[in-house]
C-alpha positions as CSV (number, residue, x, y, z in Angstrom):
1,X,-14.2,-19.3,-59.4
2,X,-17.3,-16.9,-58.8
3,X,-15.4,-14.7,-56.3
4,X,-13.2,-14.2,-59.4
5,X,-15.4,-13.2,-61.8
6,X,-16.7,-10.7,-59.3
7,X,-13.6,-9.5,-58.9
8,X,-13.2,-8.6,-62.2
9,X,-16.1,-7.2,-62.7
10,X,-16.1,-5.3,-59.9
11,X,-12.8,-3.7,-61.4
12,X,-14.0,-3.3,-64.7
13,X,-17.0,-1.3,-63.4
14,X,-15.2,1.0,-61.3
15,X,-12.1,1.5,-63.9
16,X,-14.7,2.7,-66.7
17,X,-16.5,4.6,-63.9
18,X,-13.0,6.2,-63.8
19,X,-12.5,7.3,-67.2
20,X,-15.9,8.3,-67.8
21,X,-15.6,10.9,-65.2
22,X,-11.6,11.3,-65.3
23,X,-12.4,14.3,-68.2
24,X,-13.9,16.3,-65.1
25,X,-10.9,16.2,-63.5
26,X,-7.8,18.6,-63.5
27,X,-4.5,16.9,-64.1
28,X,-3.5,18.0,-60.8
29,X,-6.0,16.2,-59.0
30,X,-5.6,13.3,-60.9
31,X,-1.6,13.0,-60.2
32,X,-3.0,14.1,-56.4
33,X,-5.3,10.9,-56.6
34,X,-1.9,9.0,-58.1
35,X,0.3,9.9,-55.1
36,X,-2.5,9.0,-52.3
37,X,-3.0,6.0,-54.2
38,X,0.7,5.0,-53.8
39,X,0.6,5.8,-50.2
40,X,-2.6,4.0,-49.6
41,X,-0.5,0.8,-51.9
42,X,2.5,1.3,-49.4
43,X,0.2,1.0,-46.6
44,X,-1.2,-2.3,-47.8
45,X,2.2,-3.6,-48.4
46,X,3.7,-2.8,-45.0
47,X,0.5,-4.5,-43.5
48,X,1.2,-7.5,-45.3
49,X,4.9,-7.6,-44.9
50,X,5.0,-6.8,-41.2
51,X,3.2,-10.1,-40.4
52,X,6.4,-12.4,-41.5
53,X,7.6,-14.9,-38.9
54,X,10.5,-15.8,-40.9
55,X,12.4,-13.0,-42.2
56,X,15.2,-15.2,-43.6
57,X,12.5,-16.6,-45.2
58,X,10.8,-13.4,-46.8
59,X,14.5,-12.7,-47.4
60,X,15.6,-15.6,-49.9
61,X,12.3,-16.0,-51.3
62,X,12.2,-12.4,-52.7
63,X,16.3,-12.9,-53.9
64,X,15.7,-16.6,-55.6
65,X,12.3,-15.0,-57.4
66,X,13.8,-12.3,-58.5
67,X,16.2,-13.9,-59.9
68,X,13.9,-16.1,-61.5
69,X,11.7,-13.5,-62.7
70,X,14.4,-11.8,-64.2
71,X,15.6,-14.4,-66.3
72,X,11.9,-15.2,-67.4
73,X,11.1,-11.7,-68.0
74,X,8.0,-11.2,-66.7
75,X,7.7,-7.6,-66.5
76,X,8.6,-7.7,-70.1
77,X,6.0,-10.4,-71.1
78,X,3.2,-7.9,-69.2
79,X,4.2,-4.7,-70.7
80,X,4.4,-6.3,-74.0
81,X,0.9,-7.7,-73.3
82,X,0.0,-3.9,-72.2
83,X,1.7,-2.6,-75.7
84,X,-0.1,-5.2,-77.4
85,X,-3.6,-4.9,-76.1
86,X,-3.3,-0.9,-76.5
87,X,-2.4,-1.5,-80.7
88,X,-5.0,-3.9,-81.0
89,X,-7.3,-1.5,-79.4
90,X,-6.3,1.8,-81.2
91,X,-4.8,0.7,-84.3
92,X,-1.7,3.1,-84.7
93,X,-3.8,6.4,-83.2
94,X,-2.3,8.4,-80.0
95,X,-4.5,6.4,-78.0
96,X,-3.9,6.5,-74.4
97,X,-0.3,7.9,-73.4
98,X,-0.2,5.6,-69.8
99,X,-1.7,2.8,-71.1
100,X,0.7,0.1,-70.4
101,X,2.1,1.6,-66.9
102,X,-1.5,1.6,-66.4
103,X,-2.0,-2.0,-67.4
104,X,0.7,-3.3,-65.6
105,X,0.7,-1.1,-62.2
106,X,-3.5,-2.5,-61.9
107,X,-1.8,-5.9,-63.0
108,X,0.4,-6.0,-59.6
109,X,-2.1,-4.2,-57.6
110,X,-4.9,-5.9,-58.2
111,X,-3.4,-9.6,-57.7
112,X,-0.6,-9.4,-55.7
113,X,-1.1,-9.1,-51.6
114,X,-2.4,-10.9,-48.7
115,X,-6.0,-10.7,-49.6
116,X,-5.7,-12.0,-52.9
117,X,-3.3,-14.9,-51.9
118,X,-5.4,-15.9,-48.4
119,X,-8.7,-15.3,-50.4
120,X,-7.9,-17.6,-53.5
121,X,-6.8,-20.3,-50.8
122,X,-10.1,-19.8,-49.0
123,X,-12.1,-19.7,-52.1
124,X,-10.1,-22.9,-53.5
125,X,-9.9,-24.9,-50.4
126,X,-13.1,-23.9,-48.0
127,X,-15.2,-22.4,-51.1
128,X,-14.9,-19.4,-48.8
129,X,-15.8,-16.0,-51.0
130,X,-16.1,-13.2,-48.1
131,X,-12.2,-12.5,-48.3
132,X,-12.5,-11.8,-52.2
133,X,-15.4,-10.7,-52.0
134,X,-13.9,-8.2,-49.4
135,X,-11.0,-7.3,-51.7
136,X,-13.1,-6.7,-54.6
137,X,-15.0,-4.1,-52.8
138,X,-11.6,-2.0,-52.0
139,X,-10.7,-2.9,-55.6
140,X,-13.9,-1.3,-56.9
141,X,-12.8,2.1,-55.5
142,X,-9.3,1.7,-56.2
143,X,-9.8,1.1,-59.7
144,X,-12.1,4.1,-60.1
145,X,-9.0,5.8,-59.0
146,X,-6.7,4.4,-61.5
147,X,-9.4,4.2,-64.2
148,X,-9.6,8.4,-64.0
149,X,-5.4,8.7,-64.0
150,X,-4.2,5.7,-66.2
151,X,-7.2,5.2,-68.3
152,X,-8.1,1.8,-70.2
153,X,-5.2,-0.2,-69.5
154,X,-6.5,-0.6,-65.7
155,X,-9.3,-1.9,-67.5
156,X,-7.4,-4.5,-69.6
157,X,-6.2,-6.2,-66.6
158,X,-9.2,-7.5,-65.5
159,X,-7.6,-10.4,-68.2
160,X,-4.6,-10.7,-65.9
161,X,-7.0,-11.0,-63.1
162,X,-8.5,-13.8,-64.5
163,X,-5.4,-15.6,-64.6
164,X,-3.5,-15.3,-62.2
165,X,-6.1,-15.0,-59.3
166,X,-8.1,-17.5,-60.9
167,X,-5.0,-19.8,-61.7
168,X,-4.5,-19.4,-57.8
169,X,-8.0,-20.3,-56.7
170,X,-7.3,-23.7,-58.9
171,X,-4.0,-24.6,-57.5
172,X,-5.5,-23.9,-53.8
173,X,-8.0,-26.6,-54.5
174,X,-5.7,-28.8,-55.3
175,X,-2.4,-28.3,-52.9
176,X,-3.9,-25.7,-50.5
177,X,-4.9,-28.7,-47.8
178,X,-1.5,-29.4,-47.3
179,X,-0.3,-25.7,-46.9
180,X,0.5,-24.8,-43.4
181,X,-0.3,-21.6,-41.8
182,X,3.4,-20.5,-42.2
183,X,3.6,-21.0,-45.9
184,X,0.3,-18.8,-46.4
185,X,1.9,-16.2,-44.0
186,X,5.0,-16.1,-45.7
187,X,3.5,-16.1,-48.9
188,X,1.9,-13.0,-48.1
189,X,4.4,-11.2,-46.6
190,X,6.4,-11.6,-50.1
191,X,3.1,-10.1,-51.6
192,X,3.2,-7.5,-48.9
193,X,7.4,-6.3,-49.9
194,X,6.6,-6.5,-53.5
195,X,3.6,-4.2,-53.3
196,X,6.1,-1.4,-51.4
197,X,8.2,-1.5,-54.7
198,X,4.7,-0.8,-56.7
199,X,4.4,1.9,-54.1
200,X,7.2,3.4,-54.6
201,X,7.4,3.3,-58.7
202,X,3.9,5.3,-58.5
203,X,5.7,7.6,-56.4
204,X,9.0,7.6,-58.7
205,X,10.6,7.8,-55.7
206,X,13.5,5.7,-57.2
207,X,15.8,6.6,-59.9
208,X,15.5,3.3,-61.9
209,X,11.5,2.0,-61.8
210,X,11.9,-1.2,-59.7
211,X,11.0,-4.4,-62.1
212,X,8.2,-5.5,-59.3
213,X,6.1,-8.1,-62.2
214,X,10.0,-10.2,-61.8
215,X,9.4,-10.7,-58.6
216,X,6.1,-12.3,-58.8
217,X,8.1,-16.1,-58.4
218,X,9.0,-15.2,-55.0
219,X,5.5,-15.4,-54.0
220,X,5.6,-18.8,-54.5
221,X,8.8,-19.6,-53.2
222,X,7.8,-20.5,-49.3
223,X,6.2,-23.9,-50.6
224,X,9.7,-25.1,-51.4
225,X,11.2,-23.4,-48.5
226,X,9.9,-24.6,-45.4
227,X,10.1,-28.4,-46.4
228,X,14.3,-27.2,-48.0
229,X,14.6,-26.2,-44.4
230,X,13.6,-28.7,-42.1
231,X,15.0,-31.3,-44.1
232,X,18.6,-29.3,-44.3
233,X,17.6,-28.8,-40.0
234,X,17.5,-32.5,-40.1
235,X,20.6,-32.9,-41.8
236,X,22.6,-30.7,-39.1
């Protein structure tokens, strides 16, 4: 759990880094910032997704967790986390205006992706830090980033950080020995699609803002789908 708490740290640092400096900053260059941001996001994504050796895979995980997702609500629970954090914080005042988007866009960013799903099973299963340790270092500057445009709430998700990475790290040490290299690949390259749909909300380049936190099952999804697969193979 160390890697995690670096982690955080390492994004709490650099997102009040952010918005102590952010003041400096024309508004243009901060939505400049933004939009390399999203590109740099897509980038990730692609990097992550591209390495799937079972599209079908990829494919039914992302459908089933959405689906999931959607009738959880998760993106609703984290913006109403977001909405709740930024009352508690500034009691009925203007506050920040993109708190919550900011809250829940370092939410995804920050947790979801191949680093952050092969370093938590590194960290939980070898007590192998250099991956997160890696990813907090990229995190550092990206939340510097999103600290000067979005303001505290990519602060406030250092709480998200803590449980969902962390969660992750714990759940590795106790099923990650008997995940196989497919499932861990697979698991990333459903990080990897989801983070293109961050991408692309930062980018507004869709007309409806795709609910990318409701996908967050899918994730998990290739741990029931390899073993659903070779028994149904077995079948037939």
């Amino acid at each position: 759990m160390i890697a995690v708490f670096v982690n955080m740290a390492t994004v709490l640092v650099g997102s009040l880094l952010g918005i102590l400096f952010r003041n400096r900053l024309k508004v243009e260059l901060q939505n400049a910032v933004m939009r390399a941001l999203a590109l740099c996001t897509f980038v990730i994504g692609i990097s992550s997704a591209i390495t799937t050796q079972e599209l079908l895979c990829v494919i039914i995980c992302l459908v089933i967790g959405t689906v999931l997702g959607e009738w959880i609500r998760i993106d609703d629970a984290i913006e109403n986390a977001g909405d709740t954090i930024k009352a508690k914080l500034f009691k009925g005042k203007v506050g920040e205006n993109r708190f919550t988007e900011g809250f829940v866009s370092a939410c995804i960013l920050f947790c979801i992706g191949s680093m952050t799903i092969v370093g938590s099973l590194e960290a939980g299963i070898h007590h192998d830090y250099s991956i997160i340790y890696a990813k907090s270092t990229l995190d550092f500057v990206s939340s510097m980033a999103f600290g000067a445009a979005m303001g505290v709430g990519v602060t406030c998700s250092v709480v998200f950080i803590l449980l969902f990475q962390g969660g992750l790290t714990l759940l590795a040490g106790l099923i990650g020995p008997a995940l196989s290299t497919a499932v861990v690949t697979e698991m990333s390259a459903v990080g990897g699609t989801i983070l293109i749909g961050m991408a692309l909300n930062m980018l507004g380049a869709t007309k409806e803002r795709i609910r990318v936190a409701n996908m967050l099952p899918a994730i998990f999804l290739p741990i029931a789908y390899f073993p659903i697969t070779n028994w149904l193979g077995s079948l037939f």
